[in-house]
Each structure stands twice: as structure tokens, then as C-alpha cells.
C-alpha positions, 0 to 999 in steps of 0.5 A: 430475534433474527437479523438479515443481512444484506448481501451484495454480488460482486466480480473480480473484472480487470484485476479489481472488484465491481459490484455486480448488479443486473441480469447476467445475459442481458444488461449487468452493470459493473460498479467500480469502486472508485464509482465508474460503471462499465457493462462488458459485452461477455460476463460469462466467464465471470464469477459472482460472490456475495458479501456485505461489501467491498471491505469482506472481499478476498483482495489477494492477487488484486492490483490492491493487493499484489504482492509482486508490485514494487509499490504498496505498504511497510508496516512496523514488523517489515512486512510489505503489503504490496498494490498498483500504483497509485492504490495505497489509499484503497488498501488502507481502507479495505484490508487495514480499515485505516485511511492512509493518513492513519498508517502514516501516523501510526509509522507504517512506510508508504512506498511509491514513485512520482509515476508508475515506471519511476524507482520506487522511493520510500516516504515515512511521515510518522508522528515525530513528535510521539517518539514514532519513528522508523522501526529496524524491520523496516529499515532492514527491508529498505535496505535489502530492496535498496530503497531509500527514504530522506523523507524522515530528514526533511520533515524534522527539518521543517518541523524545525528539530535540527537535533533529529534531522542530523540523528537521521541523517546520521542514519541514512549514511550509515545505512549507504555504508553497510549496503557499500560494504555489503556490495564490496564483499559482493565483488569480492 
């Protein structure tokens, strides 16, 4: 017994992947997948793949995963996942196979900023009460891109854990004192 699977044509355009459908010198469309639809004058030069989907695509260099941005995602281990602002969402679900909400509770660090040109601020929002908390990898990499994250302070205090809060906080000082070490030996 054989099975078909079917395949779809997609192009990279614009940094992203669109689903590809017509004929190439007359009317292709390109679907975005975010659901937009453009049909540019000159797709010539474009390559066309086939997979089965969005998901068995090769996102390296795309602005899903850009591992030059300053924005993206820290796993537990410390390696950093870089996107384009405002693309955490469709990273999770096409390289992690996780919504956002998922690595979150899972203790992976969302690293954003209020808008594309802001400095980038790290927000962990893991699943306190099971004991998921930031890992050392992760608050080394913090650290050495100087990026700090008071989210895990503020959310024990509104879950009402003052004991954590302070444990954090802790923390959080005693990470700015190695980095003020750090940078006083620097000067030296």
C-alpha cells in the first residue's frame, strides 16, 4: 500500500516563505502566512520548493529565524534562537512545534522590546509554581548581552510569593554586581 503525499510550492520573497500558486509567467500568487496575498511583477528570479507545508521548510536566514536580530528566543541550555520583531509567535510553531505560551511554561526566555528600535529586555514567565525557573545558561547569556529581566520579580509578586520575589531579586542584584565587577576590571 502506497501513499501520496501532497506537495505544495513555496518561495522565499521579502525574507519569508509564501506559498506559490499559479503559473510563473503569467498570474502566480504568493500566500503569506500570516494569510496576505501579493502577485509580484517579476518572480523570475525566485526559487520554487516543494514540501508538504510551512512546517518542513528551512527557516535559516529568514526574518523567523535570523540569528543576527536582537530579538528571538533563550532556551533552557542558553542557545538563542534569533527572529524579527514581533515573529516569536511563528518560530515557536514552525521550528519548536510549540506556541509561545508553551516555551514560556516550559522556561524558555521571550527576548523582545516595546517596539522594533527599543533595547531589547528579556521576559521570563515560567511555571513557578512547578519549580521552572531561570536556568544558569540562561542567565549567563543575559548577562554577557547585558539584558535584564525583572519579569520573574514581578510575577512572583503578583502570584503573591513574596519569599521568591526577594529570592530573585536577590539574584537580579547580584547578577548587576558581577557585571559592575566585570566592567571595573574592564577599565583597569
Amino acid at each position: 500500500m502506497s501513499y501520496y503525499i501532497s506537495m505544495r510550492k513555496f518561495v522565499l520573497y521579502n525574507n519569508i516563505w509564501w506559498e506559490y500558486k499559479g503559473d510563473p509567467l503569467n498570474s502566480a500568487r504568493l500566500y503569506h502566512i500570516f494569510g496576505g496575498e501579493s502577485q509580484p511583477k517579476d518572480i523570475s528570479n525566485l526559487k520554487i520548493i516543494e514540501a508538504q507545508d510551512f512546517y518542513h521548510l528551512d527557516w535559516e536566514g529568514t526574518d523567523v529565524l535570523n540569528k543576527k536580530s536582537k530579538f528571538g528566543w533563550l532556551d533552557r541550555e542558553g542557545n538563542f534562537y534569533g527572529c524579527e520583531f514581533e515573529f516569536h509567535e511563528l518560530q515557536a510553531v514552525f521550528l519548536h512545534h510549540k506556541t509561545s505560551t508553551e516555551l514560556e511554561k516550559l522556561g524558555w526566555i521571550h527576548i523582545s522590546a516595546e517596539n522594533q528600535y527599543s533595547q531589547p529586555i528579556a521576559e521570563f514567565w515560567g511555571d513557578y509554581e512547578n519549580g521552572v525557573m531561570p536556568t544558569f545558561e540562561q542567565l549567563e547569556y543575559l548577562s554577557k548581552k547585558k539584558y535584564i529581566d525583572k519579569s520573574q520579580v514581578l510575577n512572583a509578586m503578583e502570584n503573591g510569593n513574596m519569599e521568591k520575589a526577594r529570592i530573585y531579586e536577590h539574584n537580579l542584584k547580584v547578577q548587576k554586581e558581577k557585571e559592575n565587577k566585570s566592567e571595573e576590571n574592564l577599565d583597569m
